[in-house]
C-alpha positions as CSV (number, residue, x, y, z in Angstrom):
1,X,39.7,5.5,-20.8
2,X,37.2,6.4,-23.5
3,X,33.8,7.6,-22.5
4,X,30.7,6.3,-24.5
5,X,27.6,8.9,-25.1
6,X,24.4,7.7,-25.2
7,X,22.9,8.0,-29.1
8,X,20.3,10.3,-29.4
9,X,18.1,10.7,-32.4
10,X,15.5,13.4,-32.6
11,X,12.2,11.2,-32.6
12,X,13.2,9.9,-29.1
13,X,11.9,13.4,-27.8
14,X,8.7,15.0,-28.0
15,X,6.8,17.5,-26.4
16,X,3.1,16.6,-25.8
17,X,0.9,19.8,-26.0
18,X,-1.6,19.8,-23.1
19,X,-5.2,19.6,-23.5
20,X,-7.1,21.3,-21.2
21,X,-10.9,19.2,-19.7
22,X,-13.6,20.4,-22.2
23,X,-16.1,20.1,-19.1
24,X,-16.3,22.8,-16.5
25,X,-16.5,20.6,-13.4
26,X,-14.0,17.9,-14.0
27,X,-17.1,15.7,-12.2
28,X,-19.1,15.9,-14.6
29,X,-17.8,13.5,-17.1
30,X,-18.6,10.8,-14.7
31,X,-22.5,10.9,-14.3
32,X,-22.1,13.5,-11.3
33,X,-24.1,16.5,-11.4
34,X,-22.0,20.1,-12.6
35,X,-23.7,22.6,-11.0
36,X,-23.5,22.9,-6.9
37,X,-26.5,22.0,-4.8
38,X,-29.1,24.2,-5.4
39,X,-30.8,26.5,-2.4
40,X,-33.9,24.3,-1.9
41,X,-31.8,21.3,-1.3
42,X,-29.7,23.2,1.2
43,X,-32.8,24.7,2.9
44,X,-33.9,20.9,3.5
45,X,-33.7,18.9,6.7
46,X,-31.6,16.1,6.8
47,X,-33.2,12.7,6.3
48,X,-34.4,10.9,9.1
49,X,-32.7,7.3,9.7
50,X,-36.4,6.2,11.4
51,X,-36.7,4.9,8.1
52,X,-34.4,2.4,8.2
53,X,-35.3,0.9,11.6
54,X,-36.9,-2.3,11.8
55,X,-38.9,-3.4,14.6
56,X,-37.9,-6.3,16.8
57,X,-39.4,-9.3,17.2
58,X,-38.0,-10.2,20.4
59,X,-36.8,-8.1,22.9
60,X,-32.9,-7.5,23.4
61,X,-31.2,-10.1,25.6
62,X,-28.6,-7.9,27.2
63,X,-27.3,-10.9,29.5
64,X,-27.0,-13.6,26.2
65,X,-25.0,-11.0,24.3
66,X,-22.8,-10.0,27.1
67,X,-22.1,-13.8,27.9
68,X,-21.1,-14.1,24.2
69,X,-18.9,-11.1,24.3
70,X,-17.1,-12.4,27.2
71,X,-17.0,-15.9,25.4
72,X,-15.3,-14.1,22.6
73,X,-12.7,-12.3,25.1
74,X,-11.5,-15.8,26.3
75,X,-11.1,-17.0,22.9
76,X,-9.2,-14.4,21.9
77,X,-7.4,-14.2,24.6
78,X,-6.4,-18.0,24.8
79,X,-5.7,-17.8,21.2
80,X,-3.0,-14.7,21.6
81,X,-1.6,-16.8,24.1
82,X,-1.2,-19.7,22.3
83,X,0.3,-17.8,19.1
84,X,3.2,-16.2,21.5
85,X,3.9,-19.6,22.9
86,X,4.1,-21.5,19.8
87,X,6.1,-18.3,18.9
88,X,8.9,-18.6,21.6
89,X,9.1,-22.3,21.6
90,X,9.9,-22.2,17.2
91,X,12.5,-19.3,17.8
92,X,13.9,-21.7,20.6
93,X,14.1,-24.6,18.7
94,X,15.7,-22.5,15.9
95,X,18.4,-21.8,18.4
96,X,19.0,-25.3,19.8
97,X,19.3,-26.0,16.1
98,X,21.6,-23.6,15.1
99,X,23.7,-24.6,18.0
100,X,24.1,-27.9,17.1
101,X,24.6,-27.2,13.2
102,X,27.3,-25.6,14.5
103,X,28.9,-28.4,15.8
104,X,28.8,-27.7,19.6
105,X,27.9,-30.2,22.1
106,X,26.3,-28.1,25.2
107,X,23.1,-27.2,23.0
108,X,21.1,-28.5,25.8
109,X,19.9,-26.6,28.4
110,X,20.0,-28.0,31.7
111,X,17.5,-27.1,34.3
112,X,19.5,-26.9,38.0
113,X,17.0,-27.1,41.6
114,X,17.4,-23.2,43.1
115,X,18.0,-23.6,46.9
């Protein structure tokens, strides 16, 4: 059995020569400042998020938003339970359906009384 070899020719392969970043910080090319925070802006306190408060109008209705939280809850709930029921009752019809592709008559399930 004869083995084939890949051709080669030389201008398949080059080496690329690397280029080091002209800029010291490799940030700096992007609008961000070079030079690390300065003393003075280390020395300063931290802003104060007062600023971005805004007064109320009306006063906080703990007992409307807790009713709405809990209205949420159900409806999430009822809506998980819903989603695993459609779930199991599509996998079981896939069964029943797979059973009777198959050409099998006792697809059906029959429910028996439990004495």
């Amino acid at each position: 059995m004869k083995t084939q070899q890949p051709i080669v020719s030389e201008e398949e392969h080059r080496v690329l020569k690397f280029r080091p970043r002209t800029a010291a910080h490799p940030l700096a090319r992007r609008g961000y400042p070079a030079e690390p925070a300065l003393k003075q802006d280390l020395d300063r306190e931290p802003d104060d998020l007062a600023r971005y408060e805004r007064p109320r109008d009306e006063p906080d209705d703990f007992r409307h938003r807790m009713l709405a939280n809990i209205a949420a809850f159900a409806f999430t709930v009822a809506l998980t339970a819903v989603g695993i029921w459609l779930a199991m009752s599509i996998a079981d019809m896939r069964k029943t359906q797979d059973c009777v592709l198959m050409g099998r008559r006792d697809c059906a399930r029959i429910s028996t009384p439990h004495f």
